[in-house]
N, C-alpha and C positions, 0 to 999 in steps of 0.2 A: 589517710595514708599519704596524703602529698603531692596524689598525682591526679593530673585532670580528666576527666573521663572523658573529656570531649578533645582530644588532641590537633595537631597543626601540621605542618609540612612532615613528610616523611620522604624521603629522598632514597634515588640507588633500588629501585625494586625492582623484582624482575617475575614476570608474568610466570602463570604455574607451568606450564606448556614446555617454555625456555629452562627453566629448571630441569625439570624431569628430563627434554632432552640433552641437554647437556651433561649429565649424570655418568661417568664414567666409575665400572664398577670395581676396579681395583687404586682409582687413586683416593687417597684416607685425608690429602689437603682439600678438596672441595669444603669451598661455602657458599653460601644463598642467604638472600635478605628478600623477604615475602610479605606480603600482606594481604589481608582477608576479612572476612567476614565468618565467623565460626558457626559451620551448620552442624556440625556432628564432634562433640565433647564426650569423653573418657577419663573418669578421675580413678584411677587403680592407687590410690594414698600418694607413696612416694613419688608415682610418675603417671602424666598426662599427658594425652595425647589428643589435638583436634585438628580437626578438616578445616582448610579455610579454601573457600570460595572465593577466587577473583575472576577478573573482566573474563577469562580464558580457559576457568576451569576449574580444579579443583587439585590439591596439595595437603600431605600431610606434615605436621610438625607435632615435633614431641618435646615435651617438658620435664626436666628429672630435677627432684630437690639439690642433688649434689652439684650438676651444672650450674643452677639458677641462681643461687648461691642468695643475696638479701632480696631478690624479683620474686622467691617463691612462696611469698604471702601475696603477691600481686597474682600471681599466676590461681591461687585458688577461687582467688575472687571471682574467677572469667566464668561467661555463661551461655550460652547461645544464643547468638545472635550479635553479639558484641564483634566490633570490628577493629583489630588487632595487627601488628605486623611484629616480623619476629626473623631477627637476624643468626647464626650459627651454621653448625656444620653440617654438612650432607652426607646422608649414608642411605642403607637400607634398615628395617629391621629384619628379625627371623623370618617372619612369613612374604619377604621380598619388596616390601613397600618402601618406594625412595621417599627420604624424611629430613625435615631440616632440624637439626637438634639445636635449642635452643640454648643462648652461653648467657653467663650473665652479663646481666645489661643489654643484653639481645632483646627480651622484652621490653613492647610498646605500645602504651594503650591508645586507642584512637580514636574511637567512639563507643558509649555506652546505649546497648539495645535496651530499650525500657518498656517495651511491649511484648507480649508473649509471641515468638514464634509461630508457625504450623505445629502441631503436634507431633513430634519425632522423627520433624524434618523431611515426611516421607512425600512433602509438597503441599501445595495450598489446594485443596482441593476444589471448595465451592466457587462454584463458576461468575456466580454476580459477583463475589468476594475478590475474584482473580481481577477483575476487571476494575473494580474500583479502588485494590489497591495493587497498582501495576506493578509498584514502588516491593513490595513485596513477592510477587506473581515473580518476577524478574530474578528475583536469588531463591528465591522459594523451589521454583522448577525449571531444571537447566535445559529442558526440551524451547523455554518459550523464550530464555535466553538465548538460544542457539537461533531460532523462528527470524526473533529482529536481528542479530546481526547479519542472518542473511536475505535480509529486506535490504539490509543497508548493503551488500555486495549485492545485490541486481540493478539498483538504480544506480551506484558506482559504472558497472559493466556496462548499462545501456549508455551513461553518459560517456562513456570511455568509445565507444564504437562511433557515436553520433560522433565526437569531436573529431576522430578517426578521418571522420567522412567529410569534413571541413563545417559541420556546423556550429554554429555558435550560441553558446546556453545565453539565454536575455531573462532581465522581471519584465513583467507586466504589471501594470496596476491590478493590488487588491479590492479597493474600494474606487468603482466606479459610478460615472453619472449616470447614466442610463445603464440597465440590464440585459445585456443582446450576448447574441452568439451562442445560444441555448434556446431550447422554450424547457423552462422550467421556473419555477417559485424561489423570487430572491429574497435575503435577508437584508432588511432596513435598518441604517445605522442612520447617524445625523451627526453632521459636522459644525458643532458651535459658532466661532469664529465668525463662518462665509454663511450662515444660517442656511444649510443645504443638506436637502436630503440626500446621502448617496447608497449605495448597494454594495453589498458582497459579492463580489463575482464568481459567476454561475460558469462562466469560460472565458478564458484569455484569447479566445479567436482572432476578435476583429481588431485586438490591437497586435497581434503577432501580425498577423496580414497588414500590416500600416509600416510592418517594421519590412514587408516584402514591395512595399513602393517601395519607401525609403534606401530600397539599393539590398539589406542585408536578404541575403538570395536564399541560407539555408540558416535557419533558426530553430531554436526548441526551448521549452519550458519545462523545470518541472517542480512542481508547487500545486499547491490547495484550489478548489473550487469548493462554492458551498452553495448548498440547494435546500429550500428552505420544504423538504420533502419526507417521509416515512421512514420510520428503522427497520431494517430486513437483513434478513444475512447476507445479503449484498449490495447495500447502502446504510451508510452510515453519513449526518447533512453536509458535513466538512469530509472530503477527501482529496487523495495524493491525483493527480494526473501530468503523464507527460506529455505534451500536444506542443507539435512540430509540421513545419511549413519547407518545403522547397520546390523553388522555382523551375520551370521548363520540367515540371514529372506532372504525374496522371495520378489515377486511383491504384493503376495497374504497378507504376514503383511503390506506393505506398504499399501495394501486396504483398511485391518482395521485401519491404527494408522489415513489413512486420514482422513476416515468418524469423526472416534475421536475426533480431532483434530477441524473441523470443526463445528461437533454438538457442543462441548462441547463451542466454543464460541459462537455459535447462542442462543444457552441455557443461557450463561451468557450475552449476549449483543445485543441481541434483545428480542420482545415483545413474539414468540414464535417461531418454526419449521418451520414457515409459513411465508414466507415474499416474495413481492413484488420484481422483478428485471426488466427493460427493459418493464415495463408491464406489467408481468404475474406474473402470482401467483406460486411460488417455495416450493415445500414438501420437508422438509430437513430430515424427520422422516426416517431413517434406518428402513431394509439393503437397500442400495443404488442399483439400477440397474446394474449388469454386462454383457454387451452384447460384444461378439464378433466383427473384424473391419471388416472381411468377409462380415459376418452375415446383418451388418448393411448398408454395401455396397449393397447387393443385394436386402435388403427389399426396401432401398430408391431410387436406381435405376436401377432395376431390372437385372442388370447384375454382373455375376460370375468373382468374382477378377481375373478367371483364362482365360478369356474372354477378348484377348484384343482389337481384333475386336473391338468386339460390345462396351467396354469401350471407344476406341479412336471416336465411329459414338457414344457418350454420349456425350461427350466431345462436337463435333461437335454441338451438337442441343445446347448444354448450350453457346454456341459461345466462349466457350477457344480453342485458335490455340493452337493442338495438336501435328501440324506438324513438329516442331525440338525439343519434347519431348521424353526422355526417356521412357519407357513402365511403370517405375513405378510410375514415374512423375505423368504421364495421372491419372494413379490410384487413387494415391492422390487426384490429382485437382477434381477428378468428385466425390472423397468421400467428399472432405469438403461442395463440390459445392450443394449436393445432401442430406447429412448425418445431418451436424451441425446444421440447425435451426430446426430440429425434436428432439435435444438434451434437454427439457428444463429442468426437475426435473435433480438432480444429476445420471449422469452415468458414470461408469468406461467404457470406452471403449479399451479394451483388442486384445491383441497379434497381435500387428502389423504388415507388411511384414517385415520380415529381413531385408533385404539390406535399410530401414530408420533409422536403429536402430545399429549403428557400435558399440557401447559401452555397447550393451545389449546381455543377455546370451539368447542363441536358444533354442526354445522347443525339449528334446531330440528324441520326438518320432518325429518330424516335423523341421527339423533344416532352413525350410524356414521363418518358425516364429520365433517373439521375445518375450522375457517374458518384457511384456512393457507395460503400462496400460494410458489413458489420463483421467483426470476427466473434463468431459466438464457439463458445467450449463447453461440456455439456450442459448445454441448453441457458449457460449466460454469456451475456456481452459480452467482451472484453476489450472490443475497439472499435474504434469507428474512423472512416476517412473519406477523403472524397477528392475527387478534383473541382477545386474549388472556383465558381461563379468570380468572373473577373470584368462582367459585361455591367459599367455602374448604371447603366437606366435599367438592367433588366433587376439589377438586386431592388433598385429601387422600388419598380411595378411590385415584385416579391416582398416585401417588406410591407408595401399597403396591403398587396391581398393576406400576408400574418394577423396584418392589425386591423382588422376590419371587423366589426363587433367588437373591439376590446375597448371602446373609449373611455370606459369609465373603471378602467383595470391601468396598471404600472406600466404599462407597455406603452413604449415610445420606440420612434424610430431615432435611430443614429444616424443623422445626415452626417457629420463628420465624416462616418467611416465612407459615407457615401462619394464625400466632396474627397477623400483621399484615392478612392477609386479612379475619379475623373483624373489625376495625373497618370494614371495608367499601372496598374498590377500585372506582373509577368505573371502569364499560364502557371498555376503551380499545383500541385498536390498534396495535401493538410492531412493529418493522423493524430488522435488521440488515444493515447491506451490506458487503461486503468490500472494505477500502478498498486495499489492494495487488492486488486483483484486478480492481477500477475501474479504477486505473491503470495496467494490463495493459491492458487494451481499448481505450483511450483514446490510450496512447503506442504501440500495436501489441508489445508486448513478447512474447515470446513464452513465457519465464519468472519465474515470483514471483524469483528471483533478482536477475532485472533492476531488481526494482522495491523491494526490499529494500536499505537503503545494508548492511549487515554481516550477508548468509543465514548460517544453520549451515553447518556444512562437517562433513563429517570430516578428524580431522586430519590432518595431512600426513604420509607416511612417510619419515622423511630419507632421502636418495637411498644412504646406505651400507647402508641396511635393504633396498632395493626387489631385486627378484630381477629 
């Protein structure tokens, strides 16, 4: 026929949204120039009618042979899935549907869909399938369309507040020398050239903190870490974090800027303080709970952090082998074990043991504690902060006592960050939030999956391999 299926610029469109409301229902000169993706096709002979789906929504246009005039052999051709744009005039039909009628030479082909669809568009259903093709999941189902774009207005928001506040967004190096400011499992890359092993960075900490010598007082990140760790529905190895530093605060600001931060997008991007996660029903209305990690240990399972006895015979009855654990190890394992699923409204949970927290300033009257706060929602993470260790011999002594037993593991210490300490670090206070698990709570997701545009997968088994 002449015309290319794979078309080129198309110019002058206007989103379905701006259409419709612009739509004025007694003037007869309206026109609109549209483009889409056709999910839903109607051939009644002499006149069709199809949906097209753009960035915004969804639009009708209709086709009659008398308008179309030498386009309506082109117009037969069309099929589902095919992505089209389509100039003419605006009205309603009988049953009140604002519609762009198409005139000749109004039609424009633009891309030919060459793959079958979802089955009568009523979405993609299968779950691995959504995942591995986003690319489809995306115009397939307008719920998951709707999910990321409002992924992309919370992290809009949050950075809009922070700049508000005088901060300043920085990069940090991706691929660094050493792997610190975490304890977790990095991914090993190698740099040709300089024949150097380097790493995927697990956290941008202790170069954020380099950038709080260096003068810049209030800073933030937000970009990728990657942990070379398990798939679960709330870890995925590569994720979003935003992790920010400012000078002259505690753990105690970092309390407030969280709830802030967090109400202020539920306020703007959901229906109200009240939302739906995992289940349950979530009160996000401030002040947020702050309960001590003692505290919480012995309400949940009756025994005294300072009890290691009776913690290791905890341990026992929950059936975690206790036996080539550290003391404080136990500690942990019987707090998550015992503590997290009675987490569900927002809680700070404060002043962790010491010796978990190497990069965190000690309570002065209490130097076994750290000033370190989690924010868990039911019963997951969501942040962590601390007022952070600015004392360079004490980070130092902490760093050997980390690496001790690890010689013969990836763990090194970062003197650098060390030697940038001794010019002197302003008292500050550090927060990281998990921004894919934000928007789990927020849109009700139930999986980092959902909230991920492209999770890891394992790959697929072609179906002549599968038993």
């Amino acid at each position: 026929m002449g015309v290319d299926p794979y078309g080129g610029r198309y110019d002058d469109t206007e989103a379905s949204t701006v259409v419709k409301a612009r739509y004025m229902e007694d003037d007869e000169g309206q026109t609109a120039k549209v483009a889409g993706r056709i999910v839903l096709l109607r051939d009644i002979g002499k006149l069709i009618f199809m949906t097209l789906r753009d960035r915004e929504g969804t639009i009708q246009v209709g086709l009659s042979r008398k308008m179309l005039g030498d386009q309506w052999a082109l117009a037969k051709k069309l099929e589902l899935g095919d992505i089209v744009g389509c100039a003419g005039n605006l009205g309603k039909t009988r049953t009140g549907e604002i519609t762009v009628w198409g005139i000749d030479g109004g039609l424009t082909f633009l891309s030919k869909c060459l793959s079958q669809p979802p089955e009568k568009f009523h979405g993609l259903a299968d779950v691995d399938q959504r995942y591995r093709q986003r690319y489809v999941d995306l115009w397939a189902n307008p719920e998951v369309m709707e999910r990321f774009r409002t992924r992309c207005a919370i992290i809009n928001t949050i950075r809009d507040i922070l700049v508000g506040k005088g901060f300043l967004e920085v990069e940090t190096p991706m691929m660094q020398s050493i792997a610190g400011g975490a304890a977790a499992q990095p991914f090993v890359t190698h740099h040709n050239s300089l024949g150097l092993d380097l790493y995927l960075r697990i956290s941008p900490e202790l170069f954020l903190k380099r950038l709080l010598v260096g003068g810049m007082e209030r800073v933030f990140e937000i970009n990728r870490n990657f942990r070379n760790e398990g798939l679960s529905r709330q870890h995925n190895p590569e994720f979003t974090m935003i992790e920010l530093y400012q000078a002259y605060a505690d753990y105690y600001v970092m309390m407030d800027l969280t709830e802030e931060l967090i109400c202020r997008c539920a306020e703007a991007h959901c229906e109200s303080l009240q939302v739906e996660f995992f289940g349950k029903q979530v009160d996000l209305t401030g002040p947020w709970r702050r309960a001590k990690y003692a505290d919480l240990l012995l309400e949940h399972s009756g025994c005294d952090i300072t009890d290691i006895a009776a913690l290791r015979a905890k341990a026992r009855s929950l059936e975690i082998d206790e036996s080539g654990m550290d003391d404080l190890i136990v500690v942990n394992e019987v707090w998550e074990a015992t503590v997290e699923d009675h987490l569900v409204n927002p809680t700070f949970v404060m002043d962790y043991p010491a010796p978990l927290c190497p990069l965190t300033r000690r309570k002065p009257e209490d130097p076994t504690v750290a000033e370190r706060f989690e924010l868990f929602v039911c019963g997951m993470e969501l942040a962590n902060a601390y007022t952070e260790l600015n004392d360079p011999d004490v980070q130092e002594e902490n760093f050997r006592i980390q690496l001790k037993g690890q010689e013969d593991t990836m763990a090194t210490m970062d003197t650098d960050f060390i030697d940038a300490l001794k010019y002197g670090m302003p008292p500050a206070g550090g927060l990281g939030i998990g921004i894919d698990r934000l928007v789990m709570l927020l849109t009700g997701a139930s999986t980092i999956r959902d909230v991920v545009l492209f999770p890891l997968l394992k790959p697929k088994v072609p179906k002549q391999e599968q038993v």
